[in-house]
C-alpha positions in Angstrom: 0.0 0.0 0.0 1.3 3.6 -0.9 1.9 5.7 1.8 0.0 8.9 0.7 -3.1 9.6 -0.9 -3.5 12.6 -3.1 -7.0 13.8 -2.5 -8.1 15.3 -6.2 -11.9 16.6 -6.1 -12.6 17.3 -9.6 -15.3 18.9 -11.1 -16.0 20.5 -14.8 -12.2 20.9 -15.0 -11.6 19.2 -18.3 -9.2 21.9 -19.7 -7.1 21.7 -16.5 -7.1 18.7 -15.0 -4.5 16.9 -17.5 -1.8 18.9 -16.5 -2.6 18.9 -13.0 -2.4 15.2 -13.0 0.5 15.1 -15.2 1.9 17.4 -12.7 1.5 14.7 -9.4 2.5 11.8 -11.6 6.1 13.9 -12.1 6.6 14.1 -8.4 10.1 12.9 -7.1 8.6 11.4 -4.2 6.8 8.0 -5.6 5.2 6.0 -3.1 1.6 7.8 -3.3 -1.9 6.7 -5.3 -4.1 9.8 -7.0 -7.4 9.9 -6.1 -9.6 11.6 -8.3 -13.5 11.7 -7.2 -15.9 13.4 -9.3 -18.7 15.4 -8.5 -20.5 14.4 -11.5 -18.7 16.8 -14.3 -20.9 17.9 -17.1 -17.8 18.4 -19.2 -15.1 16.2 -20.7 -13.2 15.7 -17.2 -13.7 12.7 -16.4 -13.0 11.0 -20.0 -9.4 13.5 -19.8 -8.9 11.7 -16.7 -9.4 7.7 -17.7 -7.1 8.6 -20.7 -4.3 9.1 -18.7 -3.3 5.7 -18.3 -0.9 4.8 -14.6 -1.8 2.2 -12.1 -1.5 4.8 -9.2 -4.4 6.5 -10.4 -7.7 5.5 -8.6 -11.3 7.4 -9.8 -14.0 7.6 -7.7 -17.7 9.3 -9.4 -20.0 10.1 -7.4 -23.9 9.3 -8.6 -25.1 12.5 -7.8 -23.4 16.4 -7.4 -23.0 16.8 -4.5 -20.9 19.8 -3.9 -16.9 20.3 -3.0 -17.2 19.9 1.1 -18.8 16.4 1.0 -16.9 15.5 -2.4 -13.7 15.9 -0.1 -15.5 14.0 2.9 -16.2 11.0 0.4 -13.3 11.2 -0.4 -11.5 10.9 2.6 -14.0 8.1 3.4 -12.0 6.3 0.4 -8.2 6.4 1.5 -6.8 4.2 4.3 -2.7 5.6 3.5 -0.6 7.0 7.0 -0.7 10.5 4.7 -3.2 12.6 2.5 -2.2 15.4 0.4 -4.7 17.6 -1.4 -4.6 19.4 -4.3 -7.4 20.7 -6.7 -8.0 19.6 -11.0 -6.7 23.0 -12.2 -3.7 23.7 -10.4 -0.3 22.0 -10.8 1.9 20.9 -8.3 6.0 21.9 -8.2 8.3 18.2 -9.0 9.3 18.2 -5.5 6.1 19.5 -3.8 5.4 15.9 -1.9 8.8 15.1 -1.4 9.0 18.4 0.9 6.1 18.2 2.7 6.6 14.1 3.6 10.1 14.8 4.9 9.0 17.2 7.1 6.1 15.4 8.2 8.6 12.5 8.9 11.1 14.4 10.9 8.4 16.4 12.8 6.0 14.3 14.5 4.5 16.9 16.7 3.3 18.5 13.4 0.1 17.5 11.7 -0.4 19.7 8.5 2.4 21.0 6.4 1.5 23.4 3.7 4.1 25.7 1.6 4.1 28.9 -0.8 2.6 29.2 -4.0 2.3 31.3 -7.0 -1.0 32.7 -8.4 -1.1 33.0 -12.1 -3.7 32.9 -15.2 -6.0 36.5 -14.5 -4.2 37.6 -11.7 -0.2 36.6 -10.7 1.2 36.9 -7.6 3.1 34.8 -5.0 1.8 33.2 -1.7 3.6 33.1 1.3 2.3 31.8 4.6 4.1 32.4 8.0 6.4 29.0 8.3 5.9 28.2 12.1 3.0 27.3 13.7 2.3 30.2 16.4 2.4 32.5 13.5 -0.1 30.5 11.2 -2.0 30.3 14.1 -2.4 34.1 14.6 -2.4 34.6 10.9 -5.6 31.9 10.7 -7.3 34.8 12.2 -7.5 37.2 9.1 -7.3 33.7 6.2 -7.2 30.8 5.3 -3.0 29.8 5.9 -2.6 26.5 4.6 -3.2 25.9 1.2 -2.4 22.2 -1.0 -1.1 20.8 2.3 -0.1 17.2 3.3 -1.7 16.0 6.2 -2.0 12.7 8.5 -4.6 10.5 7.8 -5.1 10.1 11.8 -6.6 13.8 12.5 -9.5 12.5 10.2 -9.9 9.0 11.8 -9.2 10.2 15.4 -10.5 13.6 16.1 -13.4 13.2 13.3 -12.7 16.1 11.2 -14.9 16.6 7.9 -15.0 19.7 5.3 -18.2 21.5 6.4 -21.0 22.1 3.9 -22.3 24.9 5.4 -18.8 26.7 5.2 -19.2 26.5 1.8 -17.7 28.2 -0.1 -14.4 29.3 2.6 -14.9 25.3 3.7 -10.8 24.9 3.6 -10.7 27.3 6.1 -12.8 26.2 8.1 -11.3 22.8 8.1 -8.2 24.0 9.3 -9.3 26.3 11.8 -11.1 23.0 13.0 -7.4 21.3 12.5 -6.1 24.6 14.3 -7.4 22.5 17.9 -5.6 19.3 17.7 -2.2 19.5 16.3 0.4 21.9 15.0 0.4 23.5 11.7 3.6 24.2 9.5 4.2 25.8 6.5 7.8 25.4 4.0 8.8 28.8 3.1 9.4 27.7 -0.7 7.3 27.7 -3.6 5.4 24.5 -3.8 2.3 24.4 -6.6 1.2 26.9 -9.4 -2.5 27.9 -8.5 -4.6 28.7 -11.1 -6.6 31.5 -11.7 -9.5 31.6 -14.1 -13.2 33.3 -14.0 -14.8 29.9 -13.6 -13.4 28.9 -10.1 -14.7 29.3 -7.0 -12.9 32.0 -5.6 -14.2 33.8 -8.5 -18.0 32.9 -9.2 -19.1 33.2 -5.7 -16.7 35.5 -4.7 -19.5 37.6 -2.6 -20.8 34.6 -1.1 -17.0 33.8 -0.1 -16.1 36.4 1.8 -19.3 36.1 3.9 -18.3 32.5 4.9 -14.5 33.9 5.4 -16.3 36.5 8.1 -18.3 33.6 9.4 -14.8 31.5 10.1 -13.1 34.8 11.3 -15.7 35.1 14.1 -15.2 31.3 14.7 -11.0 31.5 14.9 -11.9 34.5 17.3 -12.9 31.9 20.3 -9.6 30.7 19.6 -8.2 33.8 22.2 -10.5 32.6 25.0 -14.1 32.3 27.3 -14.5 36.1 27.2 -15.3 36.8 23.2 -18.4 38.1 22.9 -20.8 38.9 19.9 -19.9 42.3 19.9 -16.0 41.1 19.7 -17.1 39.1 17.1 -19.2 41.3 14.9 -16.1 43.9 14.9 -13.5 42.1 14.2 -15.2 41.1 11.3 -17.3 44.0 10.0 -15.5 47.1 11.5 -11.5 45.7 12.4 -11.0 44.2 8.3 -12.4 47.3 6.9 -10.2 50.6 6.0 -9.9 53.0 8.5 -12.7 55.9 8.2 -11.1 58.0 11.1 -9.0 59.5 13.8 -11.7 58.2 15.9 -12.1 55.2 14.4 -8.4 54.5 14.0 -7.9 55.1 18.3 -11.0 52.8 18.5 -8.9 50.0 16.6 -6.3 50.3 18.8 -8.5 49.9 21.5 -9.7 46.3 20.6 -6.0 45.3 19.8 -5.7 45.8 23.1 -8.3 44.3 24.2 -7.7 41.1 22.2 -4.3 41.2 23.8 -6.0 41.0 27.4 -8.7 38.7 26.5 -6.0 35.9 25.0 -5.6 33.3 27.6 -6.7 30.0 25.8 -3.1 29.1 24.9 -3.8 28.7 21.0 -2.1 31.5 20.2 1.0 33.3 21.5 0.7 36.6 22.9 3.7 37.3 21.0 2.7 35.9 17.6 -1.0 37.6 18.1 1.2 41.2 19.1 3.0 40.8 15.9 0.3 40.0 13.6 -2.3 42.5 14.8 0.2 45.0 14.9 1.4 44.0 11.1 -2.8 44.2 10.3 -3.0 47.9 11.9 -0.1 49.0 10.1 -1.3 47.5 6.6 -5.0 48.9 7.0 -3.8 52.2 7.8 -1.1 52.2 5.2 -3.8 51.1 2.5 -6.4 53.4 4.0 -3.8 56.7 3.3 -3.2 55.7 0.1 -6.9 55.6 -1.2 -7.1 58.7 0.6 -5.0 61.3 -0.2 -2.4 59.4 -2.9 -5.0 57.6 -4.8 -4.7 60.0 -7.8 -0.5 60.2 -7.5 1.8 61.7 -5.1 2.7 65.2 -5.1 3.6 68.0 -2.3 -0.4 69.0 -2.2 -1.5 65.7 -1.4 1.4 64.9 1.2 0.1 68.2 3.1 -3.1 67.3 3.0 -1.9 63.8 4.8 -0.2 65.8 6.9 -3.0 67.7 8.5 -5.2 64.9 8.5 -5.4 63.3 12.2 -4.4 59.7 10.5 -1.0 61.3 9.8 2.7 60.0 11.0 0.9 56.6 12.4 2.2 54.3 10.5 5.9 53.0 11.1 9.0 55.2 9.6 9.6 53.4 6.2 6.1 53.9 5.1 6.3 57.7 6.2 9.6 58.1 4.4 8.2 56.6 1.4 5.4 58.9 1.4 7.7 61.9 1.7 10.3 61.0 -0.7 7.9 59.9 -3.3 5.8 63.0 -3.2 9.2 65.4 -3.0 10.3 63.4 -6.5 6.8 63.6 -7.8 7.1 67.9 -7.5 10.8 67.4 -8.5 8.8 65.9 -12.2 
């Protein structure tokens, strides 16, 4: 028997899911099986898929659609290896991208889940990069989702019961590892690990408004994560008033209020104090940072704009290299 399962949920990705196959089958680490389960594709994927021909290919179709969260929990149902590694039908995987995550696994049994870096590209391109050790993905897991095309062991499904969640659809990877978040630690290797692919027909794209209200619904849920003494009103700020641009002096001193408040309030032991300090102070600086720049650089930097930052009360907040760069790109913006 293999000693990892790659977890492929496919559906109506007959364009993609060739090359995303092709990409595991190239993987220098070769003890694993591919499952692919579909969820009932209306397209070509599933006759793409039974003409690649490998014996460690196994394909699993469902009778009936029904949706990503119990695809994966069918899924699951289906492998019995020590490891499980999941990756979706349009994106492709690095050569070494199991090999990394296994040997860490291996060396690390304290860790459960270990994920890695990325790179976006199709309509948009850009890298991902997760914080690498677990107190920082666990105060990052706040804000997102953290771990993405991870590794994980087969036991935190079998012992501790996990499932994807339908009713997290469509943020149900976060939720599953903020459930994760409870019984083991998380890692992440700093290198770049798979190619994800963006295109207007995925998920994150077609129910991109319905996405981010699940991602608030998970936000308020990783917020019992500090301790007994979250309430509603916690909750509902973090997500509707703390992950918003800053609208005010007032509203800025408010922010900084519930830092500090989260700050008291974390005694649970999930996360750090440190790695929770550091990441809401890294959130405050990036709202505010983002929040000037809409403001009063939105339309390009000059000396009339910078003034006009100046004498606003949000102004010389933020740390010393974003208030140089403000300076010195407004000073060679007049200089033009």
């Amino acid at each position: 028997m293999a000693k990892v399962t790659v977890l492929m949920p496919t559906y109506n990705v007959a364009p993609w899911v060739g090359e995303a196959i092709q990409s595991v089958l190239g993987q220098t680490y070769g003890d694993f099986e591919l499952l692919v389960i579909d969820d009932c594709s209306t397209d070509d994927t599933i006759a793409v898929v039974h003409g690649i021909h490998d014996s460690r290919i196994r394909i699993v179709q469902n009778e009936k659609n029904v949706g990503l969260a119990e695809n994966l929990n069918r899924g699951l149902s289906h492998i019995t290896t020590e490891y499980v590694a999941r990756m979706d039908g349009d994106d492709i995987a690095e050569p070494y991208w199991l090999e990394s995550e296994i040997s860490f696994l291996e060396t690390h049994p304290d860790v459960g889940v270990c994920g890695g870096g990325g790179v976006r590209f199709g309509t948009v391109n850009s890298t991902i990069q997760f914080p690498e050790w677990h107190d920082d993905i666990a105060a990052n897991m706040l804000f997102q989702c953290t771990i993405i095309v991870p590794t994980f062991r087969m036991s935190l499904y079998s012992d501790y019961g996990l499932r994807y969640r339908a009713e997290a659809f469509p943020a149900e990877d976060y939720r599953f590892w903020a459930d994760t978040l409870a019984v083991t630690q998380l890692h992440n290797i700093g290198v770049s690990l798979f190619r994800y692919r963006m295109h207007d027909t995925q998920i994150c794209t077609s129910k991109r408004e319905e996405q981010k209200l699940k991602v608030a619904e998970v936000r308020k849920y990783m917020l019992h994560y500090l301790g007994k003494k979250v309430t509603q009103a916690d909750e509902n700020y973090f997500a509707d008033n703390y992950q918003h641009p800053i609208s005010s002096p007032s509203d800025w001193r408010q922010r900084c209020h519930f830092t500090h408040h989260l700050l008291k309030i974390n005694d649970n032991g999930f996360i750090t104090t440190d790695a929770l300090r550091r990441r809401l102070h890294f959130h405050l600086q990036q709202t505010l940072y983002y929040t000037i720049l809409e403001r009063y650089f939105s339309k390009g930097y000059s000396i009339k704009n910078y003034l006009h930052y100046l004498l606003s009360g949000l102004a010389l907040r933020t740390g010393w290299h974003y208030e140089l760069r403000f300076i010195a790109k407004s000073i060679l913006h007049r200089a033009e």
